[in-house]
N, C-alpha and C positions, 0 to 999 in steps of 0.2 A: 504494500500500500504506500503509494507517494501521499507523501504531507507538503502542504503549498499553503500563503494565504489567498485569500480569496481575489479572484479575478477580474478585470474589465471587458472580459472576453464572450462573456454570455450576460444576458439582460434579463437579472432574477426579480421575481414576481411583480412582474409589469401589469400581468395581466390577472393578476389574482380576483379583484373583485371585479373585473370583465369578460369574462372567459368565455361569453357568445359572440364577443367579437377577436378573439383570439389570434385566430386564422388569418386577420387581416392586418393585425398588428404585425405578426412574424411576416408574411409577406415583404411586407414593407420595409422591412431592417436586414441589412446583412451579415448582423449579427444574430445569433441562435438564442431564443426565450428559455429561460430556466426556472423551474418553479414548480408546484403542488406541495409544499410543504405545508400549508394548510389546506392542503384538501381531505375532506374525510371521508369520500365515498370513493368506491371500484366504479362507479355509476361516472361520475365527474372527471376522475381518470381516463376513464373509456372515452368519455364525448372531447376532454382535449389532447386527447393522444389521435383518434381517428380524425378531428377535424383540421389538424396543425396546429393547436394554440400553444405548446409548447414542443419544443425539440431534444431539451434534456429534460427528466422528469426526477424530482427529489420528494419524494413521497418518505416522512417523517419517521423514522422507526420507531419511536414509542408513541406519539400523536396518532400517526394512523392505524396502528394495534398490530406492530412488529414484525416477525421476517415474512410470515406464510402471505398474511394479505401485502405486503411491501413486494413482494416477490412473483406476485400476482400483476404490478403495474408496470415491475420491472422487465416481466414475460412479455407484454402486451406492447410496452415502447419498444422492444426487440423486434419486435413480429413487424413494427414498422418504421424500421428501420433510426431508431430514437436511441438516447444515451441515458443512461440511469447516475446520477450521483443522488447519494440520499441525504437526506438531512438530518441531523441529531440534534434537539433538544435537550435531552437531557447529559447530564456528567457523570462523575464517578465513575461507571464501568462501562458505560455507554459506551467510550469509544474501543471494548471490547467489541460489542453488540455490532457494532458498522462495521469493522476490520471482519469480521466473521461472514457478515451480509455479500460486501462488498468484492472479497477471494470467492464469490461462485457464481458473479454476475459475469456474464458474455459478455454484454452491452455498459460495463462499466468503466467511467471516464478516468485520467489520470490523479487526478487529484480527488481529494472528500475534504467536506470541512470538520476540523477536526476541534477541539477544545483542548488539548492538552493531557497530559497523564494526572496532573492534580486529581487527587481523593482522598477521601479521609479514610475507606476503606483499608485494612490491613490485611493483604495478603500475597501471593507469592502465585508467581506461572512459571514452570519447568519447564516447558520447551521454545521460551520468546524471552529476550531482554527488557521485552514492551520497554523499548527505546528509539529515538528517531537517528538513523545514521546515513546522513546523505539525503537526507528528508524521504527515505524510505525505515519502512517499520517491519516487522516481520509478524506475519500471521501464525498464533498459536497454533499447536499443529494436535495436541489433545482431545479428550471427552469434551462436550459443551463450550464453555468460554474458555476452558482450559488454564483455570485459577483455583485456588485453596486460599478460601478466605480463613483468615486467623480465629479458632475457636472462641478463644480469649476475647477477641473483638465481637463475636457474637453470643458471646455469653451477658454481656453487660444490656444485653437488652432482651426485654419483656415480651412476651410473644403478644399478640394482641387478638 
């Protein structure tokens, strides 16, 4: 996974709260529309993936309710001919969660936006330095996220 910051290369959520005129926006620019990170439906995905309104599609991993339906938008921009970088919201191990997503996408662009290794989480991954070198990261190669959180750190809290 290359890590970058963010770009002037793609024009993100232009169309967010216009998305019936989408089509005509991307037309217009010779630059590529990047965007769905607030979108929450497969429904609204589908209508701006087949109509053009966007060309990279960044569909939320905890927003939009994680890999299976993320993976579902990322299949569908594939099918025509689209790029997937997704969007993370959230921290702490999130930027597991995309690094995981992100090693089994076909259709996935160079760069992700990334937040950082910052967490307060305590714990340890054997088979990654989860480090950036050369503004590449190496993807856990493990079970899951492929992390052993610290029991210690989850003993201090209460189950709810």
């Amino acid at each position: 996974m290359k890590v970058r910051t963010r770009s002037e290369t793609a024009l993100e959520k232009l169309i967010q709260y216009f998305s019936h005129v989408g089509h005509q926006v991307a037309d217009a620019l010779s630059i590529p529309i990047a965007g769905g990170e607030q979108e929450f439906s497969l429904h609204g995905f589908r209508w701006l993936i087949a109509n053009n309104g966007l060309e990279i599609v960044q569909p939320d991993l905890f927003y939009f309710g994680g890999m299976i339906r993320s993976m579902k938008v990322a299949r569908m921009a594939e099918a025509f001919g689209k790029s997937c970088t997704p969007h993370m919201s959230g921290g702490d191990l999130g930027f597991l969660y995309m690094m995981h997503f992100v090693s089994v996408l076909p259709n996935a662009m160079p760069h992700h936006e990334f937040k950082g290794f910052r967490t307060n989480l305590a714990f340890e991954c054997k088979t990654s330095p989860l480090q950036s070198v050369n503004g590449v990261v190496q993807v856990p190669t493990g079970h899951g996220s492929d992390v052993d959180i610290d029991p210690d750190f989850i003993a201090k809290f209460k189950p709810v």
